[in-house]
C-alpha positions in Angstrom: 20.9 -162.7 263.7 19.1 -165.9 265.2 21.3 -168.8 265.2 19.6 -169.9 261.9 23.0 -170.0 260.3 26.0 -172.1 261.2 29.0 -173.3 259.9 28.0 -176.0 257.6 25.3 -173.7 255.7 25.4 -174.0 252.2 25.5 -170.1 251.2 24.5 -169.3 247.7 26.0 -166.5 245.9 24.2 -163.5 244.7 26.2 -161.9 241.5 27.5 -158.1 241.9 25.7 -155.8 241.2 28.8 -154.1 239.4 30.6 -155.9 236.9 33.8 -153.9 238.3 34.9 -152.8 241.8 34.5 -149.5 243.6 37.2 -147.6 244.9 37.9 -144.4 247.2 40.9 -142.5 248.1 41.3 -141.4 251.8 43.6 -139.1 253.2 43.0 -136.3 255.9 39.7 -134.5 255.9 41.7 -131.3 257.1 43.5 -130.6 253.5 39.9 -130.0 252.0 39.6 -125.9 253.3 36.3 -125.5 255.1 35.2 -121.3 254.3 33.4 -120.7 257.4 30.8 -118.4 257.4 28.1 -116.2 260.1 24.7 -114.9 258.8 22.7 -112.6 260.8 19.0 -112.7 260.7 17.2 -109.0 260.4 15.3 -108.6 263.2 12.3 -105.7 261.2 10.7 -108.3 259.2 8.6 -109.6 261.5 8.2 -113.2 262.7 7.0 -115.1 259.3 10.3 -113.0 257.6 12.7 -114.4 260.7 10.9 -118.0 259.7 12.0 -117.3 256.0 15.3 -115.9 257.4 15.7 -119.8 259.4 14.6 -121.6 256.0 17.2 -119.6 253.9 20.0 -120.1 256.2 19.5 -124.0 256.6 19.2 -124.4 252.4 22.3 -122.6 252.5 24.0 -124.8 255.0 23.0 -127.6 253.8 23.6 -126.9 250.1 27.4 -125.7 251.8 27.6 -128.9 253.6 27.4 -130.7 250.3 29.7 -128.3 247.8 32.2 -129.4 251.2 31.4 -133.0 250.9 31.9 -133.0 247.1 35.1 -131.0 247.6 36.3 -133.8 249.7 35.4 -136.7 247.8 37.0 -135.1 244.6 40.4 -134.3 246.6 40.2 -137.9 248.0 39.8 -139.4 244.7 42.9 -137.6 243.7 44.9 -140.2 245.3 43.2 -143.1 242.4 44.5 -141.5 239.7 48.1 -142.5 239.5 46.9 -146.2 239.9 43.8 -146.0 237.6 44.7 -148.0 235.1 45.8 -151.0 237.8 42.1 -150.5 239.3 40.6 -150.5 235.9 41.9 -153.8 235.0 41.2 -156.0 237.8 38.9 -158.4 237.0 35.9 -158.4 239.4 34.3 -161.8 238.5 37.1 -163.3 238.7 38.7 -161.8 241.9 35.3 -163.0 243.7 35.3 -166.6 242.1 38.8 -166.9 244.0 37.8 -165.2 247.4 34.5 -167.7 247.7 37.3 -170.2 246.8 39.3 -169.7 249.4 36.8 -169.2 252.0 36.0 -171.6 254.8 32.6 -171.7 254.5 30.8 -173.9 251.6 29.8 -170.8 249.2 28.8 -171.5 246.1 28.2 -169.2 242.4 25.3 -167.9 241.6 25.2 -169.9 238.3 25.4 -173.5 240.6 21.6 -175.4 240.7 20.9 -175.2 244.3 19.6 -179.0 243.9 23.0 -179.4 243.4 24.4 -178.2 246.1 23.0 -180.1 249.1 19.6 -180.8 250.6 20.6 -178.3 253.7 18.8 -175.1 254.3 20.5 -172.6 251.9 21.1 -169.1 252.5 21.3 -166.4 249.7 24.5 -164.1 250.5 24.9 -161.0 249.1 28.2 -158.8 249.3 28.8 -154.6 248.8 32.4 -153.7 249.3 33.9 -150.6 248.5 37.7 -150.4 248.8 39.6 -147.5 249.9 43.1 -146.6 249.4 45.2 -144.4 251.5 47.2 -141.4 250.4 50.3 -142.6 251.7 49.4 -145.7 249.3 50.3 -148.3 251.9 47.4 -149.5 253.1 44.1 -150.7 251.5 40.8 -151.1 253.2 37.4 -153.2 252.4 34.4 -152.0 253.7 31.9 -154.9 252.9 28.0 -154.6 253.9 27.6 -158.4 254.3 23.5 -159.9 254.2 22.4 -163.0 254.5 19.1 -164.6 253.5 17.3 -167.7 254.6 15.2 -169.6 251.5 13.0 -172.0 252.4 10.5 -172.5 249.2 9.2 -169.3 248.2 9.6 -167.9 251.5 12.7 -165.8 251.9 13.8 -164.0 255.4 17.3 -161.8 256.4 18.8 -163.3 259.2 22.1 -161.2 259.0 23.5 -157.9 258.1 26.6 -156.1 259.0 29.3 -153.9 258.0 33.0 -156.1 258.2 35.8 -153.5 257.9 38.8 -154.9 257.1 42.3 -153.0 256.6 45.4 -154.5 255.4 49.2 -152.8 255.3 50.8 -152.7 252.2 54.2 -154.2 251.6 57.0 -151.7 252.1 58.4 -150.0 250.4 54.8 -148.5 249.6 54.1 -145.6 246.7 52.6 -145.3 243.2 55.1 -147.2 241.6 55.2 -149.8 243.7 51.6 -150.4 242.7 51.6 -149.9 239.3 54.9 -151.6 238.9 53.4 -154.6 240.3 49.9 -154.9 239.2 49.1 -158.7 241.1 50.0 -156.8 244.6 46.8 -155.2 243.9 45.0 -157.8 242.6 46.5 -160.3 245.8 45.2 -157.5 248.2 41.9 -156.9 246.6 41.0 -160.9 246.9 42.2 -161.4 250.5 40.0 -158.8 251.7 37.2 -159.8 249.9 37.9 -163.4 251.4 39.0 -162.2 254.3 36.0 -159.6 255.0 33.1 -162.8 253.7 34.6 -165.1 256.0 34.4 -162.7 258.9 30.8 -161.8 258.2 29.9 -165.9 258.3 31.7 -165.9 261.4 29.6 -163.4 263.0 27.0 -164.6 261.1 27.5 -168.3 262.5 28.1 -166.6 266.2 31.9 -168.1 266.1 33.0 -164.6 267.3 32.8 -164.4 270.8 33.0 -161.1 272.9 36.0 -160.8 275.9 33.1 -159.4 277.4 35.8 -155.8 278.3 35.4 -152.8 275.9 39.0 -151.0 275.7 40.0 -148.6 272.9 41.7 -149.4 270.1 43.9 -146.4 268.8 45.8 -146.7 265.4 47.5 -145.2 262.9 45.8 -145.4 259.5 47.4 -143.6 256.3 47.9 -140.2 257.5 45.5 -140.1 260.7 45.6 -141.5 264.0 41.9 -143.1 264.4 40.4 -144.6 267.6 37.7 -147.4 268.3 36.1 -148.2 271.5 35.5 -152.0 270.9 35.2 -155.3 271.9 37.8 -158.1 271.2 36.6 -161.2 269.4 40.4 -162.4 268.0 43.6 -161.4 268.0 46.5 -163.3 267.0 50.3 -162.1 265.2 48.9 -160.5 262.1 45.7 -158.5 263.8 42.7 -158.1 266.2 39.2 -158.5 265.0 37.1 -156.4 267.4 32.9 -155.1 267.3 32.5 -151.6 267.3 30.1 -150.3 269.9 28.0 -149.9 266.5 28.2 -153.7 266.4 30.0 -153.5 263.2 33.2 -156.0 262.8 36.8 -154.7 262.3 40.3 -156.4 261.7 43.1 -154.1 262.3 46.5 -155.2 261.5 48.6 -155.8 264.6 51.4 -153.4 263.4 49.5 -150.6 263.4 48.4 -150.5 267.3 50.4 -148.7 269.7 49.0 -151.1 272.8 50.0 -154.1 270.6 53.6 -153.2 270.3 54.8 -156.3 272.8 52.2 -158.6 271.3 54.2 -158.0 267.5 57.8 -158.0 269.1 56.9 -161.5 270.7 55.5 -162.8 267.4 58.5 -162.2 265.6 
């Protein structure tokens, strides 16, 4: 980032790669068993066996490492399929026509003529989210790699790039049926993070997030888990705080689910 953007950039759409949107379950790492297990090297082989010994135990680990993994993300995924069919029908193109729509920044479709769009240095952005829904199935989460590149003539250069993790709580009464009773609550919550997540990446982007300059950590409760960030504030107001990790990355969590925040959502309401 280098001050090259600001916010009256033109930014220019690059299309998904997907034609449909990836989703993840969550829920706690602990329900997927972990078999535990020692090995002992055999000490008569001589030093090039112990070295064969080393190799065979790290293949081994890391081959266990990645049946655990898949275990996980199999288990995790459980949670999608009740709501499958609702995932399967949203309509990705048309989901992100709306976010762009609704952002504050001037962002327009890939399919636009840039020599329509404006004489002003444009800016190719390009967006990977991957959504995630909790077990609990009251809250989803965007996790959007945001990048931004300059084009002047031929000559293209990335000025930005950053992870924007945005979580949003679920209307209550949350469950299955709530969401596949009402398919547009998914659809509603799918576009506002996408908006919500672009916007904040421009933000950054355009440096309109300032720091408070005093780390503190943020601990929340997040589907089933109680999760912690040591951050930075940039906003905050009655519906969440947007803080920088101390990996730089931006992350709006709703106000309702902060312990320290408790007096900041009794005086709101």
């Amino acid at each position: 980032q280098d001050g090259a953007v600001s916010n009256d950039s033109v930014f220019y759409l690059s299309p998904l790669e997907l034609q449909s949107f990836e989703f993840q379950g969550e829920l706690k790492s602990s329900e997927v068993e972990d078999s535990s297990y020692g090995m002992v090297y055999p000490g008569d082989f001589g030093v090039a066996g112990l070295v064969v010994d080393i190799a065979t135990h790290a293949a081994i680990e890391d081959q266990r490492q990645k049946n655990k993994a898949a275990a996980a993300f199999e288990e995790a995924n459980r949670v999608l399929s009740p709501v499958a069919s609702v995932l399967k029908g949203l309509d990705a193109s048309a989901i992100m026509a709306d976010a762009i729509a609704a952002s504050q920044f001037k962002i327009a479709n890939e399919a636009t003529q840039r020599s329509q769009i404006s004489s002003a240095p444009q800016f190719e952005l390009t967006v990977s989210p991957m959504f995630y829904l909790t077990e609990q199935y009251d809250s989803m989460r965007i996790v959007n790699i945001l990048s931004i590149t300059e084009v002047s003539g031929s000559k293209k250069r990335m000025v930005y790039q950053n992870s924007i993790d945005v979580i949003h709580a679920l209307p209550q009464p949350a469950g299955v049926e709530a969401l596949t009773q009402q398919p547009e609550l998914v659809r509603a919550t799918v576009r506002a993070l996408l908006s919500e997540s672009i916007d904040l990446g421009l933000m950054d982007a355009s440096q309109e997030l300032a720091s408070s300059g005093t780390a503190e950590t943020f601990h929340f409760e997040y589907g089933s888990t109680r999760q912690y960030e040591r951050a930075d504030l940039l906003l905050e107001d009655c519906n969440q705080v947007v803080v920088r990790t101390l990996r730089k990355w931006i992350k709006a969590i709703p106000l309702t689910m902060l312990k320290q925040r408790e007096h900041t959502v009794q005086a709101c309401s």
